[in-house]
N, C-alpha and C positions, 0 to 999 in steps of 0.2 A: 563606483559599484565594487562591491566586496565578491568573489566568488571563489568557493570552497569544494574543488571535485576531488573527491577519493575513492579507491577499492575498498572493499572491508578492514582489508589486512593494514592499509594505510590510515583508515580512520580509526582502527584500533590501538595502533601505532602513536598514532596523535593524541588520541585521549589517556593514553597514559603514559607520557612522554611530555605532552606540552604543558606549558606553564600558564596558568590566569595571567591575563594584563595585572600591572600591577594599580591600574586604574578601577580595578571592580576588585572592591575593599568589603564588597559583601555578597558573592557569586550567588544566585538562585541553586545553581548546579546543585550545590553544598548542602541545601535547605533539610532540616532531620524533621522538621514538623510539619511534613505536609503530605500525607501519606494519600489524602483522597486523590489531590490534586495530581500527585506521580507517580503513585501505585509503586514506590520504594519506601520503606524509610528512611534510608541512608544512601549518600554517594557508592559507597562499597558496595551495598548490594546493588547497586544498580550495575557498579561497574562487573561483578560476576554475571549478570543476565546476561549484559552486552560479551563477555568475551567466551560464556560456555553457551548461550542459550536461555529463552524460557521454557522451561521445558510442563509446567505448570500450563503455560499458557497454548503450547503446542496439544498438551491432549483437550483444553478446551477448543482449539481449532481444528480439533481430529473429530469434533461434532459436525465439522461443514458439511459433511455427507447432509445437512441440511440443505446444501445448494441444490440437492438434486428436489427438494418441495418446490423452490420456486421456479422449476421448467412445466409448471402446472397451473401458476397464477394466471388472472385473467388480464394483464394489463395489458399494455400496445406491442410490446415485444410479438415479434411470432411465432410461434409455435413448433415446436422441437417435434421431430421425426421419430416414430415408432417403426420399430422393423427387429428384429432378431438377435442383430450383435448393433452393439452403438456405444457410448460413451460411460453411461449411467444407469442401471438398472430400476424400471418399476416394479415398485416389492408387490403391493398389492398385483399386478396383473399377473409376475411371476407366481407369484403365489396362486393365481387362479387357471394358471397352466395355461397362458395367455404366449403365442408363439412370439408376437411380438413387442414382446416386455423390458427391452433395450431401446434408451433414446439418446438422442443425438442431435448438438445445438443447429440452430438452422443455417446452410451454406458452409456445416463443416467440409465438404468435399471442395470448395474453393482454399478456405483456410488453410488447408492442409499443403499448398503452395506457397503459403510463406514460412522461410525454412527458419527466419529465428525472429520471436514476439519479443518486443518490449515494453515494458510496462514500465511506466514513472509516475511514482504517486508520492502525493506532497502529503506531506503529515502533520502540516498547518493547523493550528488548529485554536480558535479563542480559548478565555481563560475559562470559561462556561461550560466548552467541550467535557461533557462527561464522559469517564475513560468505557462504561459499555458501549457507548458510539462509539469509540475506537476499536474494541473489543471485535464488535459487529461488524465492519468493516473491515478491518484485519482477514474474521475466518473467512469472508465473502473471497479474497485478493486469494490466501491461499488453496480454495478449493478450484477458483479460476486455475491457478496456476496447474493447480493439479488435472485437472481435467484437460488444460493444454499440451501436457507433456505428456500426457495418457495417449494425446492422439500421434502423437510421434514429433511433434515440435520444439524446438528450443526456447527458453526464456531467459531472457534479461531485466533483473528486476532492480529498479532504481528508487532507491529513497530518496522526495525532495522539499527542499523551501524555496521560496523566494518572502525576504524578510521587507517590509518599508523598515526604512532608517528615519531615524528624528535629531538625534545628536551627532549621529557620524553621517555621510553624505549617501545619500542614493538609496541601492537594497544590499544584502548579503545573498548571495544562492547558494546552495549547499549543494551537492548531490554525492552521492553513496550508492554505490555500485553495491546491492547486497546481495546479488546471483548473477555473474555470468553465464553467459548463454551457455558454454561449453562445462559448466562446476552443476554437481548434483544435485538438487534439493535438499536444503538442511533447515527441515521446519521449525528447530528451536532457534535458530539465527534468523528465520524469518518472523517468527512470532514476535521477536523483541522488536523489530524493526518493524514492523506493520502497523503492530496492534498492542505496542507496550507505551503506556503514556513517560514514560523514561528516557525513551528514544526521544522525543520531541523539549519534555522539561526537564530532562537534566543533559541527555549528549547532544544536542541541536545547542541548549543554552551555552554547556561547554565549550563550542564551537565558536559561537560568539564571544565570550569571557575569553581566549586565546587569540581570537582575529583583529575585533573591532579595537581602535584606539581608546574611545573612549564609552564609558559606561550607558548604555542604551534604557534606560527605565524604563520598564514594560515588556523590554525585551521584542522591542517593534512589533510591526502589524502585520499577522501571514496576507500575504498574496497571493492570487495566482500567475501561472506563467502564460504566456503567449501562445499563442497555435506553432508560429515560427520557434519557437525553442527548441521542438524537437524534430526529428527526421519522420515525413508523414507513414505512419501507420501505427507508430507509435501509439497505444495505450496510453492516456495522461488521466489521472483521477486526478481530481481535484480537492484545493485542501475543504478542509470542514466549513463547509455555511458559516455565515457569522448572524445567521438567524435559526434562533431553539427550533422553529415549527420546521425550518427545511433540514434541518438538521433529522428533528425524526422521523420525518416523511421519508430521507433518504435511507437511516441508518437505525431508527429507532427500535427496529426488530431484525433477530437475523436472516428473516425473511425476507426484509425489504430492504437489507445491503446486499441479501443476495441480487434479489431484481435486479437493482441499482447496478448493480459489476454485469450482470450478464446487457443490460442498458447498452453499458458503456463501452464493452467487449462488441457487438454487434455492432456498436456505431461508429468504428474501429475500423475492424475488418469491411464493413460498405466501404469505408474512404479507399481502404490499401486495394480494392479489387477494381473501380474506380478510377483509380490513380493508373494502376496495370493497364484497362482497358485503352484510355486515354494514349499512353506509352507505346501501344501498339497498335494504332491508327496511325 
């Protein structure tokens, strides 16, 4: 097994500093005509997003203020707390001079004991993944995030693969430190890394074209990781369906990758309080 863990500052280091194997004689990285597929034209620009930001993609992600429609859906999740001050405001009630027009996801006051969230989310994704899935997902991650820090908590956000190999042995894993718990929100450095299909087809590929010995065609199969790969309470999204219908079930509107994140955020935080209780028996 191949495994690839870096900071930002070191995966940026890497990507333009290290050299292609000389085994990949025709790097995808590089690709100039595939603009659906990677939402660059060029290597170069892709290499400016990754090292200033998207910042294009940050004020489409400054729409999440969408997350706050889906603490209103009717699905299984349950139902966010109305009271005065709380995380997210309802316009409509505010608007109708409604005292308790502030809401609040459910068992934030447990939440609010664990002092630093981490999130790790694999950016796998088939060659089918249409990048507004990505897109949709991405703003769903950052308005989490933001609502998390809102409430006084830290986050650690992790970019991840886990790669099948076919010509070289095992998998590859990647992971990318792209916010330390203690570093401030820098939404155009998030944006690229979330929700830029760049991030995955051209600096994940680069990763590969640098690592593996030999030339991987297809550029292997995303995976998922383990439950045991991370420390439990850990946040883990998982890469993209390798099926269209669950794909837009999950992500196909930014409504319903909101759900999806506030899903998976809840089903999170039960394990880690859970886990606490357990610890203190």
């Amino acid at each position: 097994m191949y495994t690839y863990k870096r900071d930002w500052d070191e995966f940026l280091a890497d990507i333009e500093s290290r050299e292609i194997g000389k085994a990949w004689t025709s790097p995808s990285s590089m690709d100039s005509d595939g603009y659906e597929f990677t939402g660059t034209h060029t290597w170069d620009e892709a290499h400016t997003l990754l090292k200033h930001g998207w910042r294009e993609g940050r004020s489409k992600l400054a729409e999440a203020t969408e997350f706050a429609k889906a603490t209103t859906h009717q699905g299984t999740a349950e139902a966010w707390q109305h009271a005065p001050a709380g995380a997210f405001p309802n316009v409509p009630a505010y608007c109708a001079g409604i005292a308790e027009c502030m809401m609040t996801p459910p068992g934030e006051e447990q939440r609010s004991s664990m002092p630093i969230v981490t999130i790790a989310v694999n950016i796998g994704a088939a060659a089918f993944t249409p990048t507004n899935m990505m897109i949709n997902r991405g703003a769903a991650i950052v308005a989490l995030i933001d609502s998390i820090e809102a409430q006084g908590q830290r986050v650690e956000l992790i970019c991840c693969t886990r790669t099948q190999l076919s010509n070289n042995d095992g998998h590859l894993v990647m992971h990318v430190t792209v916010k330390r718990a203690e570093e401030h929100v820098n939404l155009d450095r998030i944006a690229f890394a979330m929700a830029h299909p760049s991030m995955l087809r051209r600096m994940k590929f680069r990763v590969q074209e640098f690592t593996l010995p030999k030339v991987e065609h297809g550029y292997g199969i995303s995976r998922d990781f383990e439950e045991e790969d991370f420390d439990l309470g850990t946040m883990y999204v998982p890469h993209f369906p390798h099926s269209r219908s669950k794909q837009r079930d999950m992500y196909g509107t930014e409504e319903r990758a909101v759900q999806t994140m506030a899903e998976m955020w809840q089903s999170a935080t039960t394990a880690w309080q859970a886990n606490q209780l357990d610890e203190a028996v």
